[in-house]
N, C-alpha and C positions, 0 to 999 in steps of 0.2 A: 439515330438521328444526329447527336452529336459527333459522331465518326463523319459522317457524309459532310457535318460543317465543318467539323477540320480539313476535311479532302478542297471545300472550294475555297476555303480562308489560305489554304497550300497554293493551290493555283493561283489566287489573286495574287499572294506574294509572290511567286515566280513572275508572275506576267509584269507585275510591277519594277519589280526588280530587273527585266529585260527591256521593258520598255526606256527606265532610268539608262541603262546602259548606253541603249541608239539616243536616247536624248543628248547622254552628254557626248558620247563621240560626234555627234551632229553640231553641237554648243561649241567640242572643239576646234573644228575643221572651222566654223562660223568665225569664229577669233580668230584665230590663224589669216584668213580671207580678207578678215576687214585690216587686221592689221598691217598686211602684203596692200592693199590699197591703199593706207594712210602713211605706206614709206613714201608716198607722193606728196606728202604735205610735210608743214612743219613739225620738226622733228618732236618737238617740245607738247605741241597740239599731241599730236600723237600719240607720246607716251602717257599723258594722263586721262587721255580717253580708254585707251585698255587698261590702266592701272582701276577705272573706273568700274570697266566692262568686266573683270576678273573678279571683284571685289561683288561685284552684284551677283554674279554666277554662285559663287562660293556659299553665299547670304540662302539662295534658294536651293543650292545642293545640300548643304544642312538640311534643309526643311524636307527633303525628298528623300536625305536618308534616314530622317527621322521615323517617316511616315516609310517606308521599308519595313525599318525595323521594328515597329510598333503590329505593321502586317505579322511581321514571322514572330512575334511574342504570342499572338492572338492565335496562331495556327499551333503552333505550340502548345498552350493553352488547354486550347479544345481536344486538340490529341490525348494530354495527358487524362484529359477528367475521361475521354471516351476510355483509354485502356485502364485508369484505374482506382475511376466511380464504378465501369460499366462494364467492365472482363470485357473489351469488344476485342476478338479474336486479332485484326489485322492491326487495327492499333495498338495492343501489344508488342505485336510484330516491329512495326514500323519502332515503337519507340525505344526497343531494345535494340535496333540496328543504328539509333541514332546514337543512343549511348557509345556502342562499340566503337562507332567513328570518332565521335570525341574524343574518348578517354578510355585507356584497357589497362586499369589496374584493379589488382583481386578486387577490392568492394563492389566496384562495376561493372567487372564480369560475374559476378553471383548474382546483382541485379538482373542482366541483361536474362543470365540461367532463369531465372525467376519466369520474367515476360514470356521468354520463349516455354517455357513447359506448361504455364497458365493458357496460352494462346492453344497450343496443342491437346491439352485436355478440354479447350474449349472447343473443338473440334477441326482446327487450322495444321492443315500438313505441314505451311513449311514454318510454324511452331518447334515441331519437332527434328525436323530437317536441319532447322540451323542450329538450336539446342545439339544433334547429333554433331556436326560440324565443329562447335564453338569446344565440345569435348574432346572432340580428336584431334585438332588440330593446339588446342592450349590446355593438354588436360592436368600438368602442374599448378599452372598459374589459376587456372579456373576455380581446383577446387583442391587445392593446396595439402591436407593431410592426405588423399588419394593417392596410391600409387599409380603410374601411368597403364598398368595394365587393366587394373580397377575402372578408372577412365573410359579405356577404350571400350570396355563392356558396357558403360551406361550410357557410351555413344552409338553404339549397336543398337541396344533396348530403345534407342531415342529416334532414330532410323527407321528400324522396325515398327514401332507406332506412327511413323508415316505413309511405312509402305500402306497399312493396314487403313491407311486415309486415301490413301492412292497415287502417293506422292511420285511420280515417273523418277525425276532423281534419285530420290533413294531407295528406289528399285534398282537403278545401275550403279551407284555408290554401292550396294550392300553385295547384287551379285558379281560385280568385279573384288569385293575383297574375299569371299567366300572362295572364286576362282584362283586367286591371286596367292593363297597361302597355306604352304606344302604341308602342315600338317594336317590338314584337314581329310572329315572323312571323305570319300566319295556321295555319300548320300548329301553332304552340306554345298559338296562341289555341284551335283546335279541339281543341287536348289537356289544354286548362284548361277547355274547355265539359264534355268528356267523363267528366273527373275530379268535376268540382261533382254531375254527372249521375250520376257512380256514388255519390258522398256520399250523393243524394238521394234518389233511386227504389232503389236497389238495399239501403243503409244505413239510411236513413230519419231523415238528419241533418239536425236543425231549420233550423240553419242554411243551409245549402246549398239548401232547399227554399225558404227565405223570399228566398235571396237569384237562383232560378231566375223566382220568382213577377213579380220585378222587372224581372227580363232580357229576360224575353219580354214585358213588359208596357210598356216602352221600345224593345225590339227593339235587334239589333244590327246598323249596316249592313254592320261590318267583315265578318260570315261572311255578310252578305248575308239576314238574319233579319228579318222585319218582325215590328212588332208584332204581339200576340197580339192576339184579342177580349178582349171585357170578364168573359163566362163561363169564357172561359177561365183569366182572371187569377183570378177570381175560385174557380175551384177551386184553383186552385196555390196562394193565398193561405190557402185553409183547411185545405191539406193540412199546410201549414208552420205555420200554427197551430194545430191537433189536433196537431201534433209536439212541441208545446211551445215554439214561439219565440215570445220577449215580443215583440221588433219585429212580427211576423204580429201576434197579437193587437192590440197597440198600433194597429195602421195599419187590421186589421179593425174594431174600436172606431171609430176615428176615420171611416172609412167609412159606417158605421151611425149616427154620429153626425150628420152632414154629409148624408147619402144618395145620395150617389156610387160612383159606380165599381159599378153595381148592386144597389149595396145600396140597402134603404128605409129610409128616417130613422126610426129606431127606438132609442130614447134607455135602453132598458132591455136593449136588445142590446149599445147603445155600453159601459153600464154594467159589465154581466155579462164584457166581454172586457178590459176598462181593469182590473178587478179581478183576472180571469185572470193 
């Protein structure tokens, strides 16, 4: 319950905060206007009626942004007490992405570590998902006596209890690094084909599809996989592109551009997906 009021105490500040905006771009355009009208009067008249008109604007944009920011303390607020009176899964979430954007030095990246692994043991995928991220991508700074190898394994582990949430990304984050690195056994590589595989056909994640469309389109020898045909790439390609991946589009464009890889050089196709 608390969570749902921070969600519409969030809104109301947004909505208020935008509506302030068109107010005053409306306020200013208003002055501007009048002022273009009263260069037809005395100059004197003139200037002290907008030194007037500015001086009153000012008086009540204080007061509106008062009343803004008294919104986003209140939604703030309510956030905090939901994620931590209440372990509420997403407000955790949320309030360890707020931290991150603020401010990213060690105290508050261990905080944010905190939210995020609370939030995923309280059953939130991307608890864990961004916990996994926040490790791999700063695993010095994160967690400072750690060495970065150490790191990346408790970014794995953090990953992996996403997958096991059902997290579609860190299905394709885990089975592209599992594909991605040469020592690895074959049985971890066929457990990273299989993961990208469930991302893509099963979930229908763009990425994972544009990044299968490649796989088999260069083949891999390590599982003993040859190349695909060219129709074949060529549907994988547009499956991942109808998914919504820029790269698909991009590389389809460029295709249609060039007239390779089956397509026919069609400049107004290349166009239509470059824009895509």
């Amino acid at each position: 319950e608390t969570y749902q009021r921070a969600l519409q105490a969030f809104t109301k500040a947004e909505e208020f905060a935008s509506e302030l905006e068109e107010k005053r771009n409306r306020q200013q355009y208003e002055a501007w206007k009048r002022t273009e009208e009263r260069q037809l009067e005395k100059a004197s008249f003139a200037g002290v009626a907008v030194v007037k008109t500015i001086a009153k604007q000012i008086r009540k944009g204080n007061s509106d942004s008062n009343k803004a920011e008294f919104l986003q303390k209140t939604a703030k607020a309510l956030l905090e007490e939901a994620a931590l009176k209440y372990d509420h899964p997403t407000a955790l979430v949320r309030l360890a992405n707020a931290i991150l954007e603020k401010e990213e030095n060690e105290k508050e990246i261990r905080k944010a570590m905190k939210y995020y692994r609370q939030a995923g043991k309280g059953g939130l995928s991307a608890g864990w998902y961004n916990l996994g991220h926040l490790l791999w991508n700063q695993s010095i700074e994160a967690i400072g006596e750690m060495d970065p190898s150490t790191s990346k394994e408790a970014s794995m582990e953090a990953f992996c209890n996403a997958i096991e949430l059902g997290d579609v990304d860190a299905m394709y984050f885990v089975g592209a690094q599992y594909l991605s690195e040469d020592n690895e056994s074959t049985e971890r590589k066929r457990a990273g084909l299989e993961l990208i595989t469930t991302a893509a056909e099963e979930k229908g994640h763009s990425g994972a599809l544009y990044y299968l469309s490649l796989f088999y389109y260069n083949g891999y020898s390590s599982l003993q996989i040859n190349a695909c045909s060219v129709a074949d790439f060529m549907q994988r390609l547009d499956a991942a592109a109808n998914a919504g991946s820029a790269e698909a589009l991009f590389l389809r464009g460029h295709n249609f551009y060039h007239g390779e890889d089956g397509r026919d050089q069609e400049y107004s196709q290349a166009l239509n997906n470059f824009l895509q």
